[in-house]
C-alpha positions as CSV (number, residue, x, y, z in Angstrom):
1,X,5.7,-30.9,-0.4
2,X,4.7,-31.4,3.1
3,X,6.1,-28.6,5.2
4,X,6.3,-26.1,2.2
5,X,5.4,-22.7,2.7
6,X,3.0,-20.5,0.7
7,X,5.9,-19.0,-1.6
8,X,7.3,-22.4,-2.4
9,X,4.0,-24.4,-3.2
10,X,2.5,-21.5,-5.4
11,X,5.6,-19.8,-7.2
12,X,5.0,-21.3,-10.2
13,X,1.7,-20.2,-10.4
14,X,1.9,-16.6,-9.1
15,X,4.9,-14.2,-8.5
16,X,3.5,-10.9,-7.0
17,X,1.8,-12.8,-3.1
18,X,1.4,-10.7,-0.5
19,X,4.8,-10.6,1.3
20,X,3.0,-11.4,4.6
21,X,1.8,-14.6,3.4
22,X,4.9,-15.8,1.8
23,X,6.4,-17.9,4.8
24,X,3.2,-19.3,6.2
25,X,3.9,-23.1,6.3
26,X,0.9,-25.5,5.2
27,X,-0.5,-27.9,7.5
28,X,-3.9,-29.0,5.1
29,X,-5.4,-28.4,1.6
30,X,-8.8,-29.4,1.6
31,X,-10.6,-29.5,-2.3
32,X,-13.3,-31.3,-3.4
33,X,-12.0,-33.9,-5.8
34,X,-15.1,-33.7,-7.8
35,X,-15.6,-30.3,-8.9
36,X,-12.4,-28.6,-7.6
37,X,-14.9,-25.3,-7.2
38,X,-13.7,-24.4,-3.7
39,X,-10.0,-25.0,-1.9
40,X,-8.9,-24.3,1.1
41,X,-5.2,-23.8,2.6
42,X,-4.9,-24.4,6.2
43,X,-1.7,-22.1,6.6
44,X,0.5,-21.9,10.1
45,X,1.6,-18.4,10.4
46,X,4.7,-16.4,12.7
47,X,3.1,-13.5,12.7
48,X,-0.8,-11.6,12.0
49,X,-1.6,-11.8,8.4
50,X,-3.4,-8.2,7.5
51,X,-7.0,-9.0,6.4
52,X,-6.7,-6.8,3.3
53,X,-3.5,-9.1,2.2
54,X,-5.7,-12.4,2.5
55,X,-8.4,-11.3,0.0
56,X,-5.5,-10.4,-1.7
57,X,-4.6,-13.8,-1.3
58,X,-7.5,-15.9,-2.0
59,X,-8.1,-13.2,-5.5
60,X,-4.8,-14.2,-7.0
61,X,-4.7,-17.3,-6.4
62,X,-8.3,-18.2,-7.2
63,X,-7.5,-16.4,-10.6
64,X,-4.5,-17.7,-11.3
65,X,-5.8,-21.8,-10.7
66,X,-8.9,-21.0,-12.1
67,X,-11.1,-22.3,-8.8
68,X,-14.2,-20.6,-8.1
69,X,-13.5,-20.2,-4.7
70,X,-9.9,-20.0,-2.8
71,X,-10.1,-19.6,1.1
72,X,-7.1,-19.0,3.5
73,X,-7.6,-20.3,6.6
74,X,-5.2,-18.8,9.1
75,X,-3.9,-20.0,11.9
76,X,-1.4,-18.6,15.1
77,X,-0.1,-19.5,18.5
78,X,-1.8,-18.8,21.7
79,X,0.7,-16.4,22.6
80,X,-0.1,-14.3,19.5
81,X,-3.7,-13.3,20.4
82,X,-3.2,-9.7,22.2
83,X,-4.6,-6.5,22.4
84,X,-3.1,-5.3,19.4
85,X,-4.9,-7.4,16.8
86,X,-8.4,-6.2,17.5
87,X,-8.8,-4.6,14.6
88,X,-7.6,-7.4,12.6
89,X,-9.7,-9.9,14.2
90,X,-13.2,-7.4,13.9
91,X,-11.6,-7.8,9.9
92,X,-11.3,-11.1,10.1
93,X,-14.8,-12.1,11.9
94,X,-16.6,-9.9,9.5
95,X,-16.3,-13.1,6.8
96,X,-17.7,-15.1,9.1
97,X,-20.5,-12.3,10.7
98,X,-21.4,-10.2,8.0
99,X,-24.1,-8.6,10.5
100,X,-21.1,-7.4,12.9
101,X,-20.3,-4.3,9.9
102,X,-20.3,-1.1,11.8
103,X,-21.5,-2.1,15.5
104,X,-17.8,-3.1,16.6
105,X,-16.1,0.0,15.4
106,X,-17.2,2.1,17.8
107,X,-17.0,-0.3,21.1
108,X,-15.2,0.1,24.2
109,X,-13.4,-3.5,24.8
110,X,-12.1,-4.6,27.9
111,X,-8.9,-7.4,27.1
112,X,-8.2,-9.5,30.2
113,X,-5.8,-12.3,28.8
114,X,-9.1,-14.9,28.8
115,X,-11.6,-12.9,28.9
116,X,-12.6,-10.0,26.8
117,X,-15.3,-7.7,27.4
118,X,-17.5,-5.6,25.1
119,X,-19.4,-2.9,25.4
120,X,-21.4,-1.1,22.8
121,X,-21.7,2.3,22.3
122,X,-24.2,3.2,19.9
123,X,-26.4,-0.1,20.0
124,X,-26.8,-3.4,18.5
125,X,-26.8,-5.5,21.1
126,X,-30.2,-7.3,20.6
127,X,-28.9,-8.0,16.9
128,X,-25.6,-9.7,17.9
129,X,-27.4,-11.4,20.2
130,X,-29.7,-12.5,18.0
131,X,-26.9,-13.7,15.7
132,X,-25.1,-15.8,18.7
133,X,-22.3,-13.0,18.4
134,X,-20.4,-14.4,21.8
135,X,-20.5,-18.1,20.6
136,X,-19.2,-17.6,17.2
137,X,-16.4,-15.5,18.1
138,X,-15.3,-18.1,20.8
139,X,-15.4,-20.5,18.2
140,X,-13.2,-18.0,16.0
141,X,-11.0,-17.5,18.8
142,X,-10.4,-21.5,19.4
143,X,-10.2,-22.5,15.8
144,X,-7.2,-20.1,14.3
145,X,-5.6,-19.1,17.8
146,X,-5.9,-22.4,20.0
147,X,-6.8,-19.9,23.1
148,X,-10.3,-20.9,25.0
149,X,-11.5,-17.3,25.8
150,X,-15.0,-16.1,27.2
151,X,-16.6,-13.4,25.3
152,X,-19.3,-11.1,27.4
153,X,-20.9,-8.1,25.0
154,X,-23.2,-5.6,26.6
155,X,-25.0,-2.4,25.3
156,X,-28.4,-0.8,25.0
157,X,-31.7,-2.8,24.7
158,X,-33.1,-0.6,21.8
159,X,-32.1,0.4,18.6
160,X,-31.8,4.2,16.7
161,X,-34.1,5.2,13.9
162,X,-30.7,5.4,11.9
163,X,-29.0,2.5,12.7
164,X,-32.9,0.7,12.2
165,X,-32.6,2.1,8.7
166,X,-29.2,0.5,8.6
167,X,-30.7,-3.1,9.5
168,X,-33.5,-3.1,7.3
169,X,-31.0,-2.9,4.3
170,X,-28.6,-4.6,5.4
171,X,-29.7,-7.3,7.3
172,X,-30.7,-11.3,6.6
173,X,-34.5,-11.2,6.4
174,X,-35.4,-13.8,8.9
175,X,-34.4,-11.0,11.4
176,X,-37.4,-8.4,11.5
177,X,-36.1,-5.7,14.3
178,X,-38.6,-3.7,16.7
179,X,-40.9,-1.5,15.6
180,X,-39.4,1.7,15.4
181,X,-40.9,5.3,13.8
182,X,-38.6,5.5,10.7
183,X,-38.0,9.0,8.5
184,X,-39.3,8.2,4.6
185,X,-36.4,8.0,2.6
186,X,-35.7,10.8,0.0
187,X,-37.0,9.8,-3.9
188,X,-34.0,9.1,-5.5
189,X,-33.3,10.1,-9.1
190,X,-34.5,7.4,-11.9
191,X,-31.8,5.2,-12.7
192,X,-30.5,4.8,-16.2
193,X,-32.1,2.5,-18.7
194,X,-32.3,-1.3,-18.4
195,X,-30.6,-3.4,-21.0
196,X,-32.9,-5.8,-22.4
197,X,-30.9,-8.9,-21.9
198,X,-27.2,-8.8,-23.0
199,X,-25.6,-6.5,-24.9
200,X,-22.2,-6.3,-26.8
201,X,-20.8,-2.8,-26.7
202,X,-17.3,-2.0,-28.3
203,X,-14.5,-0.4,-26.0
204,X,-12.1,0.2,-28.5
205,X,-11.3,3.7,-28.0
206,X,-10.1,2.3,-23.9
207,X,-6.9,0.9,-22.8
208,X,-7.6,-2.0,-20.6
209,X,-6.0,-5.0,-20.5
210,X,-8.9,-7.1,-22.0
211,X,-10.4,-7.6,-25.9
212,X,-11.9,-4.8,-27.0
213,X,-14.8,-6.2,-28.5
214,X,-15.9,-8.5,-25.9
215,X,-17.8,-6.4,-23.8
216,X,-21.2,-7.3,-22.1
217,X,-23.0,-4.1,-21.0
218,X,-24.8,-5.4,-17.2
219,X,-26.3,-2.0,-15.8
220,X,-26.5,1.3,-17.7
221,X,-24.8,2.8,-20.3
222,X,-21.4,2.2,-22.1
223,X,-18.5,3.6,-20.3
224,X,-16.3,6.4,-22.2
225,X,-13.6,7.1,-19.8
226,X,-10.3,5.0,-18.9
227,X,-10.5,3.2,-15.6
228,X,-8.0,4.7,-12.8
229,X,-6.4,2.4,-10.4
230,X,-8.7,1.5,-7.0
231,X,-6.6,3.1,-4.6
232,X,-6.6,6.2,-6.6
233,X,-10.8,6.0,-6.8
234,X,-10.6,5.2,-3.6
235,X,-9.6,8.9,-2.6
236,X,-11.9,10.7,-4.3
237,X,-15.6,11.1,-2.8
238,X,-18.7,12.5,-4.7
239,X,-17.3,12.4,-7.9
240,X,-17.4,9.9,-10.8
241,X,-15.1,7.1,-11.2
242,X,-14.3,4.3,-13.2
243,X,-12.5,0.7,-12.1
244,X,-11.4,-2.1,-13.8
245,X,-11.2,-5.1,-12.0
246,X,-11.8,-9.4,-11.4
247,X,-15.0,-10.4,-9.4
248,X,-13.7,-12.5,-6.2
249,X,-16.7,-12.5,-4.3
250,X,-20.0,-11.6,-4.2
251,X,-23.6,-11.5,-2.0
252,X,-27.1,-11.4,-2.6
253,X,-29.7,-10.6,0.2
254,X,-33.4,-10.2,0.1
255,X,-34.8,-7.5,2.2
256,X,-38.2,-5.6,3.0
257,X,-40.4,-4.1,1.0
258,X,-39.5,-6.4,-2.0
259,X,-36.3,-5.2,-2.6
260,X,-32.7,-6.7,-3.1
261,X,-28.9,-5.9,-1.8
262,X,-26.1,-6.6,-4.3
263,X,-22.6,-6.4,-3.3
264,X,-19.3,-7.3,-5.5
265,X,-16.1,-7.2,-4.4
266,X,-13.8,-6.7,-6.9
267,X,-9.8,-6.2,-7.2
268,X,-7.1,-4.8,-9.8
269,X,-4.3,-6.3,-7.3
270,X,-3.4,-2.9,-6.8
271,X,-6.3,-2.5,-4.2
272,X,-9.9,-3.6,-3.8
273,X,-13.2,-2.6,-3.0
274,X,-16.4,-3.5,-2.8
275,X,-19.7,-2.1,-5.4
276,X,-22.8,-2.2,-3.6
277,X,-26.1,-1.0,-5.0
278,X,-30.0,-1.9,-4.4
279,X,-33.0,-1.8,-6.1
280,X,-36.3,-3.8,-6.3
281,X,-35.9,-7.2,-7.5
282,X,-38.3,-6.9,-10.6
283,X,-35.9,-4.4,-11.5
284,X,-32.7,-6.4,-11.1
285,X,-34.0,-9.5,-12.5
286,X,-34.3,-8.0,-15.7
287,X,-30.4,-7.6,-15.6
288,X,-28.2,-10.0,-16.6
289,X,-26.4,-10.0,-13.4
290,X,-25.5,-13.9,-13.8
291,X,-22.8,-12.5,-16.1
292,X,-21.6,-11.4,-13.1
293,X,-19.7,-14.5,-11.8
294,X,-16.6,-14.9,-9.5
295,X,-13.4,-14.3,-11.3
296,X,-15.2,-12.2,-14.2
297,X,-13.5,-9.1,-15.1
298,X,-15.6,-5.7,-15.1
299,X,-15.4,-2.4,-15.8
300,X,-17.3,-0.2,-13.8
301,X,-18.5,3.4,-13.5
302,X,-20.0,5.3,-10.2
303,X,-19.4,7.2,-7.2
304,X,-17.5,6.7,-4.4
305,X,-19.3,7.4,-1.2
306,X,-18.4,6.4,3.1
307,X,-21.2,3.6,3.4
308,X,-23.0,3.9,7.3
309,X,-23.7,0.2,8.1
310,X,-20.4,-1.0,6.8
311,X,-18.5,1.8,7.9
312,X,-15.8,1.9,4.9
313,X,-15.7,3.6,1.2
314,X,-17.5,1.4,-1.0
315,X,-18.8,2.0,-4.9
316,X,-22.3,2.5,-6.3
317,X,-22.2,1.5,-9.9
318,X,-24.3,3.5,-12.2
319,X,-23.1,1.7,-15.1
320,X,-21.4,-1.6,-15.5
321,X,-19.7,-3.6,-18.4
322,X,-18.6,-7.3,-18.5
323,X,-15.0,-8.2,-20.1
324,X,-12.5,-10.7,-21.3
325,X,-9.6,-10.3,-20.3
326,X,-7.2,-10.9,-23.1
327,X,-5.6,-14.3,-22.5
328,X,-1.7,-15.1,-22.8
329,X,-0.2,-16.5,-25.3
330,X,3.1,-18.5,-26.5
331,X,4.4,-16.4,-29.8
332,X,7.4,-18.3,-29.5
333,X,8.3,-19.4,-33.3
334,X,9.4,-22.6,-32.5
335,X,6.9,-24.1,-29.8
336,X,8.2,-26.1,-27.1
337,X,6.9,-29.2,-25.0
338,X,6.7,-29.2,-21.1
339,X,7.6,-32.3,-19.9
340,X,7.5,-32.0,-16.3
341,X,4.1,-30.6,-14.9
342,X,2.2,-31.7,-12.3
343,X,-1.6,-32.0,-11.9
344,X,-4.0,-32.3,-9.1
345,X,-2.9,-35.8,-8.8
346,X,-0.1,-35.4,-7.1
347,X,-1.1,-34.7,-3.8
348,X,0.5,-31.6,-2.4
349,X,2.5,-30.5,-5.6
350,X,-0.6,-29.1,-7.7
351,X,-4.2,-27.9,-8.1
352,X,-4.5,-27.9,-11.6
353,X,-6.6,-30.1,-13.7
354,X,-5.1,-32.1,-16.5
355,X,-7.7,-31.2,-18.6
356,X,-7.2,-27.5,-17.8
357,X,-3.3,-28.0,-18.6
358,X,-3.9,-29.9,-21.6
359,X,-6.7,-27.5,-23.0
360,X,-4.2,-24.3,-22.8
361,X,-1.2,-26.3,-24.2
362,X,-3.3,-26.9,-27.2
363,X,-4.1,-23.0,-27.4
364,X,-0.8,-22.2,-27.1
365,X,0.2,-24.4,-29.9
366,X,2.4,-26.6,-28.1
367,X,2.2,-30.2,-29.8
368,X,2.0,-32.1,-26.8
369,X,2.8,-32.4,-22.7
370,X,3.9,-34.4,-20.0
371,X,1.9,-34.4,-16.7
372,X,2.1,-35.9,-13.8
C-alpha cells in the first residue's frame, strides 16, 4: 500500500482516528521484526496535526494492534513552519524535552522567517542550556519541517526559590541546580494505606466497560463511585474525581532527597490527562506499580488540581485500581472463517502477528483462518 494514507492503511483496525490525521500519506513504517514492541509511522501531512490528536493517535492505535509502543512521526513542508504553530511546536517538543514544561509558556519570541529568537521571562535559561535546548530544537525543526533555522534563547542567569522548588521535583537528577534558600514544604496529610502486594477487589456495583471481578487494587482504597468522562473531570478543580481509562505512556524519575516522580498518562478517547503523584521510593516500591503497564486499563480516584512546572490540569490519584477490560467476542451461532487476512508479513498491508490473529480466532470459536 505504498502511498496510502492513515485512513486507508488502518480502517480495518480502527474507525473513530482523529479526523486531522486521516489524509496524512505514509512515507515509512519502521518496527522491530523481533519483538514488534515499538512502531513508528513516518506520516507526510497538508496541514498541522494538533498535538492532543497525535496521542490520540498513537493511544488507539497502539490499543487496537496491541504494540507496546505506537509513535507518529510527523512531517510538513517548509512553507508550513510559521508563526502560527508555536504553540503546537512547544507541544510537540515537549516529547522530545520534557525539561522545557512551563519555561516556554510565558516567553516573548521573536519569528524572523530563519531565525527565531527567545527570550525568557521568568527564568530558566541556565536549565535549557544545560539541556542543549537551541540544538535539539534545530534538530526538531530540520527533521519534520525540512527548514534549517537558527535558534538564540536568552533570559536571566538565576533561578526563583519557586521555580527551584519546581526543578528539584521535576527534573533528571544528574542536573543539581544552584544553591538557592528554599521555604520547607508544608507536612502533608498521611496517605492511605499500602496494599501489601496485589489485591483483588470486586466492582460489581460500577458500570465500566471491564469484568467486574478482575480488579487489582494499586494505591489506596477501593473506589465506590462511577467514573465520569475526562473532559468532564477535567473541569472541575479541588474536588474528587474518578476516571476510567488505558495507560499509553508513562515516566519514572528519581529525584532528591530519596524520593520518586510517577506520571501516567492515560485516555478514555474521549479526552486525556496525565496522573502524577510522588512519594519516597521505599514507599512506592512496596506498590505493585508494575501492574501498571502501557495499554492497562485503570480506574482512578483523586483531585484535579493546575500543576506549576507543567503548567496544565493534571490528576493526583489517591486511590487506584487495575482492570480488564471485557474483551469482544463473536456470539454469532454459526461461526464463520476469515479467509483473507493479512499479517505483519506483508509488508505495508499489516502489523499484526499471526500468532496474535490465530490466538483470537480460536477464542472466538472460529474453526480455522486464512492469513497472509
Amino acid at each position: 500500500m505504498a502511498n496510502a494514507t492513515l485512513l486507508e492503511f488502518l480502517n480495518e483496525y480502527i474507525s473513530d482516528l482523529p479526523v486531522s490525521v486521516h489524509q496524512g500519506v505514509i512515507q515509512d513504517i519502521r518496527y522491530d521484526e523481533k519483538t514488534l514492541n515499538e512502531i513508528t509511522f513516518v506520516v507526510q501531512f497538508p496541514h498541522i496535526v494538533p498535538a492532543a490528536d497525535i496521542l490520540e493517535f498513537e493511544a488507539k492505535t497502539g490499543n487496537a494492534l496491541q504494540v507496546k509502543t505506537v509513535r507518529l512521526d510527523c512531517r510538513y513542508e517548509p512553507s508550513m513552519f510559521t508563526k502560527d504553530i508555536y504553540p503546537v511546536l512547544v507541544e510537540m517538543l515537549k516529547r522530545e524535552l520534557p525539561i522545557i514544561n512551563g519555561f516556554l509558556n510565558k516567553a516573548d519570541v521573536t519569528w524572523n522567517d530563519d531565525r527565531i529568537h527567545i527570550e525568557l521571562l521568568n527564568g530558566g535559561y541556565p536549565i535549557l542550556e544545560k539541556f542543549q535546548f537551541t540544538k535539539v530544537v534545530t534538530q526538531f525543526i530540520e527533521t519534520h519541517f525540512s527548514k534549517n533555522v537558527k535558534i538564540t534563547l536568552h533570559g536571566p542567569d538565576t533561578l526563583s526559590s519557586e521555580q527551584l522548588e519546581r526543578v528539584i521535583e521535576e527534573a533528571p537528577p544528574e542536573y543539581i541546580p544552584p544553591p538557592i534558600m528554599v521555604q520547607p514544604e508544608e507536612i502533608a496529610p498521611p496517605p492511605p494505606p499500602v496494599p501489601q502486594g496485589p489485591q483483588s477487589v470486586s466492582l460489581e456495583h460500577l458500570n465500566l466497560d471491564a469484568e467486574p471481578d478482575s480488579g487489582t487494587l494499586i494505591k489506596g482504597r477501593t473506589i465506590r463511585d462511577n467514573p465520569i468522562s475526562i473532559p468532564a473531570a477535567l473541569e472541575t478543580r479541588g474536588n474528587r474525581v474518578t476516571v476510567f481509562g488505558d495507560i499509553f505512556a508513562s515516566e519514572s524519575r528519581d529525584i532528591r532527597g530519596g524520593k520518586r516522580v510517577l506520571t501516567y498518562q492515560i485516555t478514555d478517547f474521549s479526552g486525556s490527562i496525565t496522573l502524577k503523584f510522588y512519594d519516597s521510593i521505599e514507599k512506592l516500591e512496596k506498590l505493585p506499580l508494575g501492574e501498571l503497564k502501557k495499554g492497562a486499563a485503570i480506574l482512578v480516584s483523586g483531585k484535579i488540581e493546575d500543576d506549576p512546572f507543567m503548567h496544565e490540569p493534571v490528576l493526583r490519584p489517591d486511590s487506584i485500581v487495575k482492570m480488564k477490560r471485557k474483551q469482544r467476542k463473536d456470539t454469532a451461532q454459526r461461526k464463520r472463517v476469515e479467509l483473507h487476512c493479512h499479517t505483519n508479513m506483508s509488508a505495508m498491508d499489516a502489523v499484526s502477528e499471526a500468532k496474535a490473529l490465530i490466538n483470537r480466532a480460536h477464542e472466538w470459536g472460529h474453526p480455522g483462518i486464512a492469513i497472509t
